[in-house]
C-alpha positions in Angstrom: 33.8 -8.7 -33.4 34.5 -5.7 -31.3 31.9 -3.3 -33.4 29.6 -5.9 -32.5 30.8 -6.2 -28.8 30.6 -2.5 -28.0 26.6 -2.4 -29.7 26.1 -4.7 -26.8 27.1 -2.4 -24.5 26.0 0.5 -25.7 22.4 -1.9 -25.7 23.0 -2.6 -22.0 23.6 0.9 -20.7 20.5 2.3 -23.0 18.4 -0.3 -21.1 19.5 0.1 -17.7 19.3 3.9 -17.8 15.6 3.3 -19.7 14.3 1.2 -16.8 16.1 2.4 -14.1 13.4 4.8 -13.5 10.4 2.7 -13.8 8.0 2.0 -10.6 4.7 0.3 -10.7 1.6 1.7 -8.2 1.2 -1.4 -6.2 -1.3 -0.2 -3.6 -2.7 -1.9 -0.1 -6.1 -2.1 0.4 -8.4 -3.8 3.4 -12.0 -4.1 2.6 -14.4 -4.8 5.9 -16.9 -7.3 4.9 -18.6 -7.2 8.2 -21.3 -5.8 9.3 -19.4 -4.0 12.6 -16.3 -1.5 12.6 -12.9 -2.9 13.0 -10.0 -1.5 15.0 -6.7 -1.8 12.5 -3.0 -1.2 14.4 -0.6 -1.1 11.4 3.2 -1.6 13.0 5.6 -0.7 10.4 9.7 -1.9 10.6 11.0 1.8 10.5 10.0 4.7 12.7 6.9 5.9 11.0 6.6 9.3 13.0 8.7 11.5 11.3 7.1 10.1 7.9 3.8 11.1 9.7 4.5 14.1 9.4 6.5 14.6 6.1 3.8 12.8 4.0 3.7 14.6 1.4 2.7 11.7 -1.5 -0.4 10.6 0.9 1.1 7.2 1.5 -0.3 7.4 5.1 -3.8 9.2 4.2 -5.4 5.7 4.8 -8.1 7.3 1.9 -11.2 5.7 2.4 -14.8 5.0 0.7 -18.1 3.9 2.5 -18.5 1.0 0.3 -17.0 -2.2 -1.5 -15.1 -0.7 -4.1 -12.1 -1.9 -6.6 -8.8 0.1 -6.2 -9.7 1.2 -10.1 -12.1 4.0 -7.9 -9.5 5.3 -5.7 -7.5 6.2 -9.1 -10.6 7.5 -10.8 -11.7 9.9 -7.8 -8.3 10.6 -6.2 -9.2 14.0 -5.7 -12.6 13.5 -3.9 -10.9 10.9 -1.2 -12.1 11.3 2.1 -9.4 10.2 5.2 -9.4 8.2 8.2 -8.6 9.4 11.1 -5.3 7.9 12.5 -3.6 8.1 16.1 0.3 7.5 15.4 3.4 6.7 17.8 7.0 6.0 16.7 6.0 3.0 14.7 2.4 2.5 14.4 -0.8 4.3 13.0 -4.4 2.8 14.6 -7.6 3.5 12.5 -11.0 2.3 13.0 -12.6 0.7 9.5 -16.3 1.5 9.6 -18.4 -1.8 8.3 -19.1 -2.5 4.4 -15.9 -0.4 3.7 -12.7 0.2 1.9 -9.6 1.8 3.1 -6.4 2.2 1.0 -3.4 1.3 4.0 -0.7 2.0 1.8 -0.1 4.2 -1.4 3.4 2.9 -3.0 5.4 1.5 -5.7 7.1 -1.6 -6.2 5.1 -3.2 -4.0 7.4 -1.7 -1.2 4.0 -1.7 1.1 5.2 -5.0 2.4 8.6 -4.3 3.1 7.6 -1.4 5.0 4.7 -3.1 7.3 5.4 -5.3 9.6 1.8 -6.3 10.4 -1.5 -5.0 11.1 -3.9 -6.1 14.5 -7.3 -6.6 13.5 -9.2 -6.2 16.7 -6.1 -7.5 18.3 -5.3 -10.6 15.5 -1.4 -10.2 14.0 -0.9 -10.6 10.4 2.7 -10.0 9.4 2.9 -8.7 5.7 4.0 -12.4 4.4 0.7 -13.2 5.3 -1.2 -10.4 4.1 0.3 -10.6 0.8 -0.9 -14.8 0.7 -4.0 -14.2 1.8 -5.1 -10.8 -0.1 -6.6 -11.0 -3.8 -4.3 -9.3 -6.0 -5.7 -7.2 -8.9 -3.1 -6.3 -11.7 -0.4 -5.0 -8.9 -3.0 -4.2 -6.2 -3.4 -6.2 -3.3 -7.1 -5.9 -1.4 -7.4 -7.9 1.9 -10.7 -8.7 3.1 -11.9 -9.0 6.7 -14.9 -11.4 6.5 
């Protein structure tokens, strides 16, 4: 009984020290299904300004493409992204969605996109990230919201 009590163990602390390290990409997307350009303020629930500046994994590059496109083609071309332009503050970044586009919002993992956000004004309409996450389509661990 005790051989068999300290396999368990040993078991447990393998797994835990396995998967202790494992994240999964669980990006943000908005897709603008209009035919005019949309005005996004993204608040977010920690001081985003010093993260502004030290973004060094592009999780505020808000990458986007000129088209309706799946997040499988920001993966594919991630080295031929284009950016938005963004004007920040202490807890918000505003970008302008051009119309019949995609924009990546946030690049994370673990889905932590909606723990960090707040909400986002579309041309001055709150959606807090509870929201966002019901209402987006979800594709494997990618959420896309759609302005139609």
């Amino acid at each position: 009984m005790n051989s068999i009590k300290r396999n368990w163990i040993v078991f447990g602390i393998i797994f835990v020290f396995i998967f202790s390290g494992c994240s999964i990409p669980t990006d943000f997307y908005i897709q603008n299904l209009t035919g005019t350009q949309k005005v996004l303020k993204i608040n977010y629930k920690k001081g985003s300004s010093k993260r502004f500046s030290e973004d060094s994994y592009g999780v505020f590059s808000f990458n986007y493409e000129n088209d309706i496109v799946n997040p499988k083609f920001f993966k594919k071309n991630r080295k031929n992204l284009k950016s938005l332009e963004k004007k920040t503050d202490s807890t918000s970044a505003t970008i302008i969605i051009e119309a019949h586009s995609t924009v990546r919002i946030e690049k994370t993992h673990n889905f932590y996109w909606s723990w960090n956000i707040e909400n986002i004004e579309i041309d001055g309409e709150k959606y807090n990230s509870k929201d966002l996450e019901e209402k987006s389509e979800r594709i494997k661990d990618d959420y896309i919201f759609k302005i139609e």
